[in-house]
C-alpha positions as CSV (number, residue, x, y, z in Angstrom):
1,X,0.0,0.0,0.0
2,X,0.9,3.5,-0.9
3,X,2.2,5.5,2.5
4,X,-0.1,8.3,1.4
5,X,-2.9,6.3,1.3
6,X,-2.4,4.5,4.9
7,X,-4.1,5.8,8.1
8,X,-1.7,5.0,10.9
9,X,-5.0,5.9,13.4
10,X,-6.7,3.0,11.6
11,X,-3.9,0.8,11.6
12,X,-3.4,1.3,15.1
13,X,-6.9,0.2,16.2
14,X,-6.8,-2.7,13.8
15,X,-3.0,-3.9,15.8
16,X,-5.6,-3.7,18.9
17,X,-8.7,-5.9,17.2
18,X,-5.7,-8.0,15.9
19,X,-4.8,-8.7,18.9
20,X,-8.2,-10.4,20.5
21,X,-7.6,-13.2,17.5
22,X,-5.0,-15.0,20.0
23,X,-6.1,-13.5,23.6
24,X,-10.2,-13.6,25.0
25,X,-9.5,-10.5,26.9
26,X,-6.7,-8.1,27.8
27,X,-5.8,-5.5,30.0
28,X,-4.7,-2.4,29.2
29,X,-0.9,-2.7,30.5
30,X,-1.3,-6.1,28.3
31,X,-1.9,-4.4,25.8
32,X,0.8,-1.5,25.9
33,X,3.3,-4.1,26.6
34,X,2.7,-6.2,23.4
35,X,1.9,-3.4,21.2
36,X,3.9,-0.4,22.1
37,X,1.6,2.4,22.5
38,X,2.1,5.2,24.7
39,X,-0.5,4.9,27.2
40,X,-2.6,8.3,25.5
41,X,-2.6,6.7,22.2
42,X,-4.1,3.6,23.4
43,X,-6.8,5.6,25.6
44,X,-7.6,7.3,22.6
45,X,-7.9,4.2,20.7
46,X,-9.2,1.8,23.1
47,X,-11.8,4.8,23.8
48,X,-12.7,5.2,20.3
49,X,-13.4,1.4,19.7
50,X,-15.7,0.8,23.1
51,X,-17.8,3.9,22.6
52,X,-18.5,2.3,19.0
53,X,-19.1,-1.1,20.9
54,X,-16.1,-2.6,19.1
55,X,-14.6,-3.8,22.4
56,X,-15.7,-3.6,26.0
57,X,-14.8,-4.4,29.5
58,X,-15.5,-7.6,31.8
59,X,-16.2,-7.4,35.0
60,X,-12.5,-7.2,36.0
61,X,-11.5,-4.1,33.8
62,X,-10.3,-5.9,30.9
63,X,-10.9,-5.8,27.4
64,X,-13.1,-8.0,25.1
65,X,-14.9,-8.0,21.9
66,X,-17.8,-5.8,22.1
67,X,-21.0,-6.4,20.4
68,X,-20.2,-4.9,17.4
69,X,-18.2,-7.2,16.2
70,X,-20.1,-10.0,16.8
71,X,-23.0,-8.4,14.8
72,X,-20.4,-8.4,11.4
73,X,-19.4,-11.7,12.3
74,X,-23.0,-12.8,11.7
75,X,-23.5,-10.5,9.3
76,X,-20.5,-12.4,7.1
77,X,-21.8,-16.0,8.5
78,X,-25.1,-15.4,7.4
79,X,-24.3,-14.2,3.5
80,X,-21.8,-17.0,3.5
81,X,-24.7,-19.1,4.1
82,X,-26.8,-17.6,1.7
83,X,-24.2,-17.5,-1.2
84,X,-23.9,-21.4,-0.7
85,X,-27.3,-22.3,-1.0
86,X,-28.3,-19.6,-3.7
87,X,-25.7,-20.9,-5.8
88,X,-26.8,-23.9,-7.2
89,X,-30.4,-22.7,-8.3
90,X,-28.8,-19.7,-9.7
91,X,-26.8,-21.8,-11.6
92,X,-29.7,-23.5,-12.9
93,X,-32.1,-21.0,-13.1
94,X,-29.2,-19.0,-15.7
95,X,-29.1,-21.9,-17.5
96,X,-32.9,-22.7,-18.2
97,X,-33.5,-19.2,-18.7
98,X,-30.1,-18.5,-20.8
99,X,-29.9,-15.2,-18.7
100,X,-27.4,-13.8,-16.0
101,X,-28.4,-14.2,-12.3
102,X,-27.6,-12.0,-9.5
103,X,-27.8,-12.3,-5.8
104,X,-27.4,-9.3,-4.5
105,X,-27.1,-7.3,-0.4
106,X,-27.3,-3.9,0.2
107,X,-23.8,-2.5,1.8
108,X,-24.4,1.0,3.3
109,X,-26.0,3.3,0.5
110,X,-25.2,1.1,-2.4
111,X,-25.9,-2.9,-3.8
112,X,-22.9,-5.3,-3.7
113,X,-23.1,-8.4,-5.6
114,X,-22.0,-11.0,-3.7
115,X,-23.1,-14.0,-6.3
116,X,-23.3,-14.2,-10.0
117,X,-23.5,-17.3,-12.5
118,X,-23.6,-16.0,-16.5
119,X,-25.8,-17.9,-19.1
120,X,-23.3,-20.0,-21.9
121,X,-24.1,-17.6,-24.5
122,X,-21.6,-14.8,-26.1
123,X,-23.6,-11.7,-24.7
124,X,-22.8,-11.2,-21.2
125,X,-23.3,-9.0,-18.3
126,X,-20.2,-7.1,-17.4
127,X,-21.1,-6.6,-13.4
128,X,-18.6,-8.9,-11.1
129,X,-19.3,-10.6,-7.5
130,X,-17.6,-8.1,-5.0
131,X,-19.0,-4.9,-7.3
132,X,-21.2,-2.1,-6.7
133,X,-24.1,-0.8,-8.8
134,X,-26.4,2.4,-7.8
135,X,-29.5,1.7,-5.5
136,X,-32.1,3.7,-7.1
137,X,-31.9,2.6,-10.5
138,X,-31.2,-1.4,-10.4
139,X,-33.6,-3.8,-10.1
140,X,-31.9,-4.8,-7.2
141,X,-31.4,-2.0,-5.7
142,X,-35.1,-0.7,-5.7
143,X,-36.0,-4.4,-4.4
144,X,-33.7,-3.9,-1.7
145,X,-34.8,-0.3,-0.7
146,X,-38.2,-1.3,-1.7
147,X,-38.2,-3.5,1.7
148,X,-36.1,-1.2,4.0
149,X,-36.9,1.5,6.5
150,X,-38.1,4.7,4.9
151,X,-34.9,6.0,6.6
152,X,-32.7,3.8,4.9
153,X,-33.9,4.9,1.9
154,X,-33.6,8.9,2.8
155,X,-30.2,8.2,4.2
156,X,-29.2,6.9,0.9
157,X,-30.8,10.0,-1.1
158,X,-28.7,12.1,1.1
159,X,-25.7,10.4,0.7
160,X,-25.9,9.4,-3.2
161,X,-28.4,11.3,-4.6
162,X,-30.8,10.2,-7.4
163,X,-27.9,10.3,-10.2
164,X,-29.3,10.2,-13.9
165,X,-27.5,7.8,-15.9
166,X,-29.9,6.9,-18.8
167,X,-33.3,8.9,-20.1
168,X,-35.0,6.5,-18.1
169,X,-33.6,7.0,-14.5
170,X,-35.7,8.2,-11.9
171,X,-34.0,11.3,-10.8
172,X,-37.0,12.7,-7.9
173,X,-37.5,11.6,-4.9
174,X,-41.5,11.7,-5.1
175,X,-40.7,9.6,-7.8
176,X,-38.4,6.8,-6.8
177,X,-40.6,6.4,-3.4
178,X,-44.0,5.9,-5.7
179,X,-41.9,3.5,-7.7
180,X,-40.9,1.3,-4.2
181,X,-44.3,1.3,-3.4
182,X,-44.9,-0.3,-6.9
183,X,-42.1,-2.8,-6.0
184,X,-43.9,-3.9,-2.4
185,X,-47.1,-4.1,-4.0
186,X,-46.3,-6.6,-6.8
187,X,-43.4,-8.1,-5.5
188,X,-41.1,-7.4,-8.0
189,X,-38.6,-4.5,-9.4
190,X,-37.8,-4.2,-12.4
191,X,-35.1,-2.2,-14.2
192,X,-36.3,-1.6,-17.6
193,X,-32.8,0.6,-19.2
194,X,-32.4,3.1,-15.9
195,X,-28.8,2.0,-15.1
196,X,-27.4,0.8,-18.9
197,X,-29.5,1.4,-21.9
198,X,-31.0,-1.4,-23.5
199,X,-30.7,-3.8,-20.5
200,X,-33.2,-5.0,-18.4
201,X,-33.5,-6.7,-15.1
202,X,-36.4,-8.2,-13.0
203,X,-35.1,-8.7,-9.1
204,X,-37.4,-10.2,-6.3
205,X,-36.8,-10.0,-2.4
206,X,-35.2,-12.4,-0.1
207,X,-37.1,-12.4,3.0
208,X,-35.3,-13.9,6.5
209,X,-37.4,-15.3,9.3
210,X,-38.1,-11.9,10.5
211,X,-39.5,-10.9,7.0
212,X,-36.7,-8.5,6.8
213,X,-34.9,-8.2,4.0
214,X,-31.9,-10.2,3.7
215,X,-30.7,-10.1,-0.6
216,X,-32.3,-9.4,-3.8
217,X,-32.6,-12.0,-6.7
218,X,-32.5,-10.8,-10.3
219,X,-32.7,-11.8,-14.0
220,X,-30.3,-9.8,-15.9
221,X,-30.5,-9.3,-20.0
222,X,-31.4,-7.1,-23.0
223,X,-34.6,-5.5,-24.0
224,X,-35.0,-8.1,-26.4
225,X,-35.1,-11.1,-23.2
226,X,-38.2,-9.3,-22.4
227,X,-40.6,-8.6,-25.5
228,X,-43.5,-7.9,-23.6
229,X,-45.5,-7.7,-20.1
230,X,-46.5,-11.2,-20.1
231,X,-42.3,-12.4,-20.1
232,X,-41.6,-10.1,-17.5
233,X,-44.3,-11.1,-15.2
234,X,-43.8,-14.9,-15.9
235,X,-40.1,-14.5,-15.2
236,X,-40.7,-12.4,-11.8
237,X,-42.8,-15.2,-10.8
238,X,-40.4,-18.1,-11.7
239,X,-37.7,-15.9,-9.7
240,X,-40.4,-15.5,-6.6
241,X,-40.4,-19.6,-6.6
242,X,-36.5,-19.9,-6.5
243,X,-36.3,-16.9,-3.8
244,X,-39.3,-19.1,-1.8
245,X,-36.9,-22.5,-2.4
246,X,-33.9,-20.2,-1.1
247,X,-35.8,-19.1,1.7
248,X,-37.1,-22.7,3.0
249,X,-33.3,-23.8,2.7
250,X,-32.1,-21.6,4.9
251,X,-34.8,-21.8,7.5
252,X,-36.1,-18.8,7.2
253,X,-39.8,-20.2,6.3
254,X,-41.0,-22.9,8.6
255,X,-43.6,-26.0,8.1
């Protein structure tokens, strides 16, 4: 890494989280011992990181894990998960379809795709697992917002803004919230050339136990996949059956 680019406040904090992979709990002269710190510069830090809940104190005065990072521990558990069982009935559903699959979570304000299985033909989607594509103008992305908090979806507007990147983007809020409303009520988003002209993508929700949303499923091709209402709804419904299958796999849908 490039010295310009590295944060020797971040890199202390991460020697301290580094340091809980061997040790359940330290102190803090433990800690200045091993590490080096003076003893400000590890207040500062270890202040920092239990005010956040990234570490807190037992009932002895030493340092543990704090809540925090057992939540992104889950967090990565549970998409682990998901990306295992998703897999194979994306794989399958790209190939009966001849189209490219997503599976898709919402990371902060944008969607991150964290599964993708392309069809055997030539003409294929350029998006990548690990990538991130806009929010208000994907059909996973609306499917995503679609099922959060209203403030999740103002926090976003704030932070990204409604950029226009084809005729077709929606670009006002009055407009994107009438269009998640569209997306609860049928069950389905679809992204019909807002992000890249002349492709089009029908996602559907994946609900956990809670009936929170968890990922989005989509259906990725050209205009031409999708000649008319009829294939669009028929393809949102064959998705809604894999995302149900998905669902009951992962136990998130009981007998």
């Amino acid at each position: 890494m490039k010295k310009e680019y590295h944060s020797s406040t971040i890199q202390r904090a991460l020697d301290v989280l580094n340091l809980f992979k061997e040790y359940h709990a330290l102190s803090f002269t433990d800690m200045q011992q091993r590490l080096g710190f003076n003893k400000s510069t590890l207040f500062r830090v270890l202040s920092t990181l239990s005010s956040n809940k990234y570490l807190s104190k037992d009932e002895t005065g030493r340092y543990e894990l704090g809540v925090n990072m057992f939540v992104l521990g889950i967090r990565i558990s549970r998409e682990h998960q998901l990306k295992n069982v998703a897999a194979g009935f994306m794989k399958r559903l790209s190939e009966k379809l001849d189209l490219t699959v997503h599976l898709g979570i919402l990371d902060g304000t944008s969607v991150v795709i964290i599964e993708k299985t392309d069809p055997h033909r030539n003409i294929r989607m350029v998006s990548r697992i690990g990538s991130s594509v806009p929010v208000h103008c994907t059909g996973q992305g609306k499917t995503l917002l679609a099922y959060s908090s209203r403030e999740t979806v103002e926090n976003m507007i704030k932070v990204q803004g409604l950029e226009s990147y084809t005729p077709h983007t929606i670009t006002t809020v009055d407009g994107l919230f009438k269009e998640l409303d569209t997306v609860r009520r049928r069950g389905y988003a679809i992204d019909d050339s807002e992000h890249e002209k002349n492709i089009m993508c029908v996602a559907v929700p994946i609900l956990n136990e809670a009936e929170q949303i968890e990922a989005a499923l989509s259906i990725t091709g050209t205009i031409i996949d999708f000649p008319s209402e009829e294939a669009i709804h028929n393809t949102a419904q064959i998705l809604k059956d894999v995302s149900y299958t998905i669902r009951r796999k992962m136990g998130y849908l009981t007998d």
